[in-house]
C-alpha positions in Angstrom: 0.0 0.0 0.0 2.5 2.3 0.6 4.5 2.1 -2.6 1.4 2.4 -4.3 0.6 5.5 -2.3 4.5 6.5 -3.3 3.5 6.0 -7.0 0.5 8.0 -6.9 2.5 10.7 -6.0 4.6 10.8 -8.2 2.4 10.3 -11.0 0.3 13.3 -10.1 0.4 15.9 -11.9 2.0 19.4 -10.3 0.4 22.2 -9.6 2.3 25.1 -12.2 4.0 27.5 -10.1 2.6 31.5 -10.5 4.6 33.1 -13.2 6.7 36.4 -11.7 4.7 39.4 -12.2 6.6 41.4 -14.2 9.1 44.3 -12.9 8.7 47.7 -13.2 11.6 50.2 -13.0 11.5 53.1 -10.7 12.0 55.1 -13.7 9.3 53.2 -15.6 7.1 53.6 -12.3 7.8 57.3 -11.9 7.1 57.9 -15.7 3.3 56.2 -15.2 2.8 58.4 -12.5 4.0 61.7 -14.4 1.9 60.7 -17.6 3.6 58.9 -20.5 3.4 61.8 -22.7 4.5 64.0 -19.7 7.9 65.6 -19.5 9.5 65.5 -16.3 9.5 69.0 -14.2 12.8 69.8 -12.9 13.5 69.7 -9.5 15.4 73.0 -8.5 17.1 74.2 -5.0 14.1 76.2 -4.1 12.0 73.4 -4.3 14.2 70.7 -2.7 15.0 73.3 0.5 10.9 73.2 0.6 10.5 69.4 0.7 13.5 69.2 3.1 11.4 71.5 5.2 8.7 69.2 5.3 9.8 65.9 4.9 7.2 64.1 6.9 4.8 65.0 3.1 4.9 61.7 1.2 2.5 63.6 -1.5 5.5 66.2 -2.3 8.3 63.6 -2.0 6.4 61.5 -4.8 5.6 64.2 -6.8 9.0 65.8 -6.7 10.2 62.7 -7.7 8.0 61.9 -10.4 8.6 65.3 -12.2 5.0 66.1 -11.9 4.2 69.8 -12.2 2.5 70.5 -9.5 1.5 74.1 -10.2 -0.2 72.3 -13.6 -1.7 69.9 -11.4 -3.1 71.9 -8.9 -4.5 74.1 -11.8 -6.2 70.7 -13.0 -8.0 70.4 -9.6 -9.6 73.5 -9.3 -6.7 74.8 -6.4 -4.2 77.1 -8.8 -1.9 78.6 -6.3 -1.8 82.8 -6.7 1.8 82.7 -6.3 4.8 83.2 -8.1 7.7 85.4 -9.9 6.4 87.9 -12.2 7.4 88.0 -16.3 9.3 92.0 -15.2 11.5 89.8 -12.4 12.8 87.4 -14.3 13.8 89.4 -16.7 15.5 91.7 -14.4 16.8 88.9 -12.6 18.4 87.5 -16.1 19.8 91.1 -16.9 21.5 91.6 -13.4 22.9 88.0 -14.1 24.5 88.9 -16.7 25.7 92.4 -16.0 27.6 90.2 -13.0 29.2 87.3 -15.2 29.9 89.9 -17.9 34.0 90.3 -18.9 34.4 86.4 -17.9 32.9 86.8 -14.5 35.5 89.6 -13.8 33.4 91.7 -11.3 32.2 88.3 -9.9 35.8 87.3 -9.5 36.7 90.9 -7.9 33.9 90.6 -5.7 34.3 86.8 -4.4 38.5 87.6 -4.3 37.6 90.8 -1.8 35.5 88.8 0.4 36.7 84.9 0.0 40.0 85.5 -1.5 42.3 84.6 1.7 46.2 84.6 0.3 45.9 83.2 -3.0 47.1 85.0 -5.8 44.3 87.7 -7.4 42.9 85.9 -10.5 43.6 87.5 -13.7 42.7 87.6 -17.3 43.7 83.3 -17.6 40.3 82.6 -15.3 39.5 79.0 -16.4 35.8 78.9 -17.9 35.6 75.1 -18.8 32.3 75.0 -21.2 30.0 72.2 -19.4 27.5 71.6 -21.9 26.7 68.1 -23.0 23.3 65.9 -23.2 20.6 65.5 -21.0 20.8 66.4 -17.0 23.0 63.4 -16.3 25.6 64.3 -19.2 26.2 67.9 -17.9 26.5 66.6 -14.2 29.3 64.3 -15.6 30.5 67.1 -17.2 30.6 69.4 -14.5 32.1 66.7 -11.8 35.1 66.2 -14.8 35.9 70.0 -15.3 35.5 70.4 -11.1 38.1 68.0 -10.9 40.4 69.0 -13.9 40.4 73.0 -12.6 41.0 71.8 -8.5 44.4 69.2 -10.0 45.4 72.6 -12.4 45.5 74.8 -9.4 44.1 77.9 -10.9 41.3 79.9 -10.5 38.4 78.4 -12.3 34.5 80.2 -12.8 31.9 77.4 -13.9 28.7 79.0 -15.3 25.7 77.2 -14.4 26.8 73.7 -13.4 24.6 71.2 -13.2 24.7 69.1 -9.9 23.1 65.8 -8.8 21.9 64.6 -5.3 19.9 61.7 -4.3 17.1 62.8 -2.9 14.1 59.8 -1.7 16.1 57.5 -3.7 15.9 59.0 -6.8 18.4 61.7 -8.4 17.5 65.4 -8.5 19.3 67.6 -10.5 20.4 70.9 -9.4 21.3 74.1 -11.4 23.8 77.3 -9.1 24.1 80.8 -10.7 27.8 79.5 -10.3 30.7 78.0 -8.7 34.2 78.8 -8.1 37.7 77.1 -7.7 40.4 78.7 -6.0 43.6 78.1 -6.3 44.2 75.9 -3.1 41.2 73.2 -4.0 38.1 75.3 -2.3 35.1 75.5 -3.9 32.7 78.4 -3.4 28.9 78.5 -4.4 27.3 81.2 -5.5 24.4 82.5 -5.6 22.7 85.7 -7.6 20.0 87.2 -6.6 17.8 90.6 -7.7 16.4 91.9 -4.3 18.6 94.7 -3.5 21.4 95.2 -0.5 20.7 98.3 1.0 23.3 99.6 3.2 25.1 96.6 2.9 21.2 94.3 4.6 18.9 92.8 2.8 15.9 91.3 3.8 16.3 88.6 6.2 13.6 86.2 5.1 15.1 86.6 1.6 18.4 86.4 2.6 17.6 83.1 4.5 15.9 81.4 1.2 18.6 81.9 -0.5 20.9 80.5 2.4 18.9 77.5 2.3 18.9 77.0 -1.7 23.1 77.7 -1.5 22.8 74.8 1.6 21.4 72.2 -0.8 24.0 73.4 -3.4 26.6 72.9 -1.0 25.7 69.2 -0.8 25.4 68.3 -3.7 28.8 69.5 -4.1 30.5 68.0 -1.6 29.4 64.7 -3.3 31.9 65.3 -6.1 34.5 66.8 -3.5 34.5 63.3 -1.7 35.9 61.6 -4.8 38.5 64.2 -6.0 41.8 64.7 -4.3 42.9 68.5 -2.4 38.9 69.6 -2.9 37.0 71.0 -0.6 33.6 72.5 -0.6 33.4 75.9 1.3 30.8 76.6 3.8 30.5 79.8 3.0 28.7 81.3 0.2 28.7 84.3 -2.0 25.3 86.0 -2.0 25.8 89.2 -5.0 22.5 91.9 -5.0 22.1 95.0 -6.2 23.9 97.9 -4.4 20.9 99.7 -3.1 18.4 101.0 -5.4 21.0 100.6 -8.6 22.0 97.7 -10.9 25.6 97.6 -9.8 26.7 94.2 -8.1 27.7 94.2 -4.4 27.9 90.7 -2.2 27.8 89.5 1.0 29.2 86.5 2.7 27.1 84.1 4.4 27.6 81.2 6.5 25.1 78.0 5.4 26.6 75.4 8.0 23.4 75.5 9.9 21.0 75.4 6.9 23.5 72.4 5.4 22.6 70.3 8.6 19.5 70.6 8.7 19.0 70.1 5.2 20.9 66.8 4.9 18.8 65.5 8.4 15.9 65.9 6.9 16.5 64.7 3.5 17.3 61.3 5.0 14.4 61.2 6.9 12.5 61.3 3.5 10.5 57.8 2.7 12.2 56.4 -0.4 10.0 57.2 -3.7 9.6 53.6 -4.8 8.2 52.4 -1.4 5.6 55.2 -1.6 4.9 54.5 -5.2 4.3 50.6 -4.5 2.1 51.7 -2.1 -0.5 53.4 -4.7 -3.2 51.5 -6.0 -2.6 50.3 -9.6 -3.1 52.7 -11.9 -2.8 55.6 -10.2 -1.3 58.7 -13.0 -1.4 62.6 -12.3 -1.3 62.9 -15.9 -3.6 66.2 -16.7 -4.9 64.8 -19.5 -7.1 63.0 -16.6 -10.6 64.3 -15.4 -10.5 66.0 -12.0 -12.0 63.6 -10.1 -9.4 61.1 -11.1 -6.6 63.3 -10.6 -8.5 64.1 -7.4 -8.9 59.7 -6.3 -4.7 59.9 -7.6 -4.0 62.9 -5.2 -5.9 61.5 -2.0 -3.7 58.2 -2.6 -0.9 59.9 -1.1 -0.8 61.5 2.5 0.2 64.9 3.0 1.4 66.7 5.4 -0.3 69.8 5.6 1.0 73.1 7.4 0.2 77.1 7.0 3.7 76.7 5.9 3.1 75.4 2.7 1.6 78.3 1.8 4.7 80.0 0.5 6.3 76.5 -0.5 4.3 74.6 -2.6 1.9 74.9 -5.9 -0.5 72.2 -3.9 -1.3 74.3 -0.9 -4.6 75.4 -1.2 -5.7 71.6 -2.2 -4.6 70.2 0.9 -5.3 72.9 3.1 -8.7 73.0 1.5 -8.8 69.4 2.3 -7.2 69.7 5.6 -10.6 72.1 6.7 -13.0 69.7 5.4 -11.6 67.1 7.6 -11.1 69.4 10.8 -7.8 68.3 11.0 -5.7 70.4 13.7 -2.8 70.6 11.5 -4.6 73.4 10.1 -4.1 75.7 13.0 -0.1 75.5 12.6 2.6 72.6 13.8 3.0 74.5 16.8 -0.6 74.0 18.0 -0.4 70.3 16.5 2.2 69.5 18.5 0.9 71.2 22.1 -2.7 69.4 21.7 -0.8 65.8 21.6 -3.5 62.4 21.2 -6.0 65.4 19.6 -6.3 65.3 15.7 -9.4 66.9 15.1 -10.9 70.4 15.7 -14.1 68.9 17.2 -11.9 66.6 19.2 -10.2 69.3 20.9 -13.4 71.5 21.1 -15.5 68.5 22.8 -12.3 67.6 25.3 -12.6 71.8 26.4 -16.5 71.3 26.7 -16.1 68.3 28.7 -17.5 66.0 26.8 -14.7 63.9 25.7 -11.3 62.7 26.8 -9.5 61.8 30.0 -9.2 64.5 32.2 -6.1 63.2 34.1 -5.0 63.6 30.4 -2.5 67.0 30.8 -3.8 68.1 27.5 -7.9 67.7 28.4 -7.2 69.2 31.7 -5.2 72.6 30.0 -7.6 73.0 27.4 -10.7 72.4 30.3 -9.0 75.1 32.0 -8.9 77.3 29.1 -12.3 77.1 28.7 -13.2 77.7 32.0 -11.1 80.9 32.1 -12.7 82.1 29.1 -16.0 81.3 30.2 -15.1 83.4 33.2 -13.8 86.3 30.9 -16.8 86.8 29.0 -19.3 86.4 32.3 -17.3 89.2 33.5 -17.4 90.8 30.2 -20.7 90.6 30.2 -21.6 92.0 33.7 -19.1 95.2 32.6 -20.7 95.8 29.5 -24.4 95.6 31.5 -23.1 97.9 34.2 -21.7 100.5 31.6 -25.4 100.8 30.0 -27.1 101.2 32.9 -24.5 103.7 33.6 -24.8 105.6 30.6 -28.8 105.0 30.8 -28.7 106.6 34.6 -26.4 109.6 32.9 -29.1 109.9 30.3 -31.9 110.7 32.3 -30.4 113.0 34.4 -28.9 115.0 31.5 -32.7 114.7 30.6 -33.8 116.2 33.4 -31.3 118.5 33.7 -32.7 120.2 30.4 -36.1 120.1 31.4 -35.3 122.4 34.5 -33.6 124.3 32.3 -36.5 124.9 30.3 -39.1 125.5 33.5 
């Protein structure tokens, strides 16, 4: 019996094993998502600063990573954000460039040699200006790491004119565009960056002054990713910031110091969730192509968590959406991290207005008991409000009627 049992087995047929579902690249993955007619959107400095700002936002991670535009796709929902730079600045922006770089970068040079020189030689008419183009993002940033470390082993000054830098950023590579960079003699090499908003006796704005300090941070380590592989470099910490001199067009700079904004920058691009774990985590199908109807683009959107804050306001082409939203849901983060963070187990606006009222929560929670208290002391504000406001109209009632009879003896 058993070595019929034996043959039975063996003579049964197998069960076929599942056949692999096939693999999808990231860049495959990232292209469905972006829309396969869709050209990526760049990823810039000022962007990159804002998602390292927020990096708890899976929804900007992806879409940073995918390339989608998201002031295209925010148009597409029915959210278009009012915000942005004006036709009149970029073009004075682009003029003010060039008046800087013009002459080889000789009033750049001048300017960076005052302020950053420290006792190399002055650079002269033989300034190195190694031409960087070549194809595609990925061909200039080869390009641009070759010619960093042919002019750092030459041991001359060298200006490079819009290099093109890459840094991992989620797991997938972003590419990244200065105003310019600088090799000095001794291996250092100096970012800068050129803005239009004017230097008025020698200050400029500080919230300005601290975007661009933030954008020169992310700059600075994308650089220091080439340095690591080329001998005698060295990535400055400090920056060159050029303006306008007061109300003219004539270039002055400014030094400033981005070793904070660098560290905070690369903590919280590691604490970014990689791209292709957020993607995999999408429903099939899922595209932000525009081409799409709002309310898919609107299912495609809610897919991926957000991270709302006021914040965003000023950062991203998607803020309205979300903080739109953000309201309909009652969610505190509406009210500002600050207030999200104090009001601890408490997500929602009714939460925390039912825990004051009483009606909800544990009071020997510290949060229920502060915001009990709160309410109690504003209940106790307005009562006495209230009993003011009643004793200054019978006040004024009291002065009324004897100003009333005041006249009326007059009259007698």
């Amino acid at each position: 019996m058993q070595g019929q049992a034996a043959q039975d087995r063996a003579v049964r047929p197998r069960t076929p094993a599942p056949e692999p579902r096939p693999t999808t690249t990231l860049r495959q993955r990232l292209a469905e998502l972006r829309g396969p007619s869709v050209a990526p959107h760049p990823l810039d400095a000022r962007a990159l600063a804002a998602l390292a700002a927020n990096p708890g936002c899976k929804r900007r991670a992806l879409l940073d990573g995918a390339g989608v535009d998201k002031g295209v796709l925010a148009q597409a929902l029915g959210s278009p954000a009012p915000f942005g730079q004006s036709q009149f600045a970029f073009m004075r922006g682009n003029a003010f460039e060039a008046r800087v770089k013009a002459d080889g970068g000789a009033e750049l040079l001048r300017l960076l040699y005052e302020r950053l020189g420290g006792s190399s030689p002055a650079p002269g008419p033989d300034v190195a200006t190694p031409d960087l183009s070549a194809a595609g993002p990925e061909g200039r940033a080869a390009r641009t790491a070759l010619a960093l470390r042919e002019a750092t082993a030459a041991g001359g000054w060298a200006l490079l004119d819009h290099p093109m830098l890459a840094l991992e950023v989620a797991g997938s590579p972003a590419y990244l565009e200065p105003d310019a960079v600088v090799v000095h003699p001794d291996g250092r090499w100096t970012v800068v960056e050129i803005k239009s908003f004017p230097m008025i006796d020698a200050s400029a704005d500080a919230a300005k002054v601290g975007a661009a300090a933030r954008q020169a941070a992310v700059y600075v380590l994308a650089l220091e990713r080439v340095a690591a592989v080329t001998g005698g470099a060295e990535v400055d910490h400090r920056v060159l910031l050029v303006c306008p001199k007061d109300f003219s067009n004539l270039p002055t700079a400014s030094v400033v110091d981005v070793r904070k904004q660098r560290a905070v920058t690369r903590r919280q691009l590691t604490r970014l969730t990689r791209i292709e774990d957020i993607a995999a985590a999408l429903p099939e199908g899922t595209t932000f192509d525009p081409a799409c109807s709002p309310q898919e683009l609107e299912s495609a959107v809610s897919a991926v968590t957000a991270a709302y804050a006021p914040e965003c306001l000023a950062a991203c082409e998607l803020a309205f959406h979300c903080r739109a939203r953000s309201r309909a849901e009652g969610a505190v983060e509406t009210l500002g991290r600050s207030v999200r963070g104090e009001l601890g187990g408490l997500t929602t606006v009714a939460g925390v207005l039912a825990a004051a009222a009483g009606k909800e929560g544990d009071p020997a929670d510290p949060t229920v008991a502060a915001l009990r208290r709160a309410a109690a002391l504003r209940a106790e504000a307005l009562e006495s409000a209230a009993a003011l406001r009643a004793e200054a109209l019978e006040s004024a009632a009291v002065l009324r009627e004897r100003a009333r009879e005041e006249e009326s003896a007059v009259c007698r």
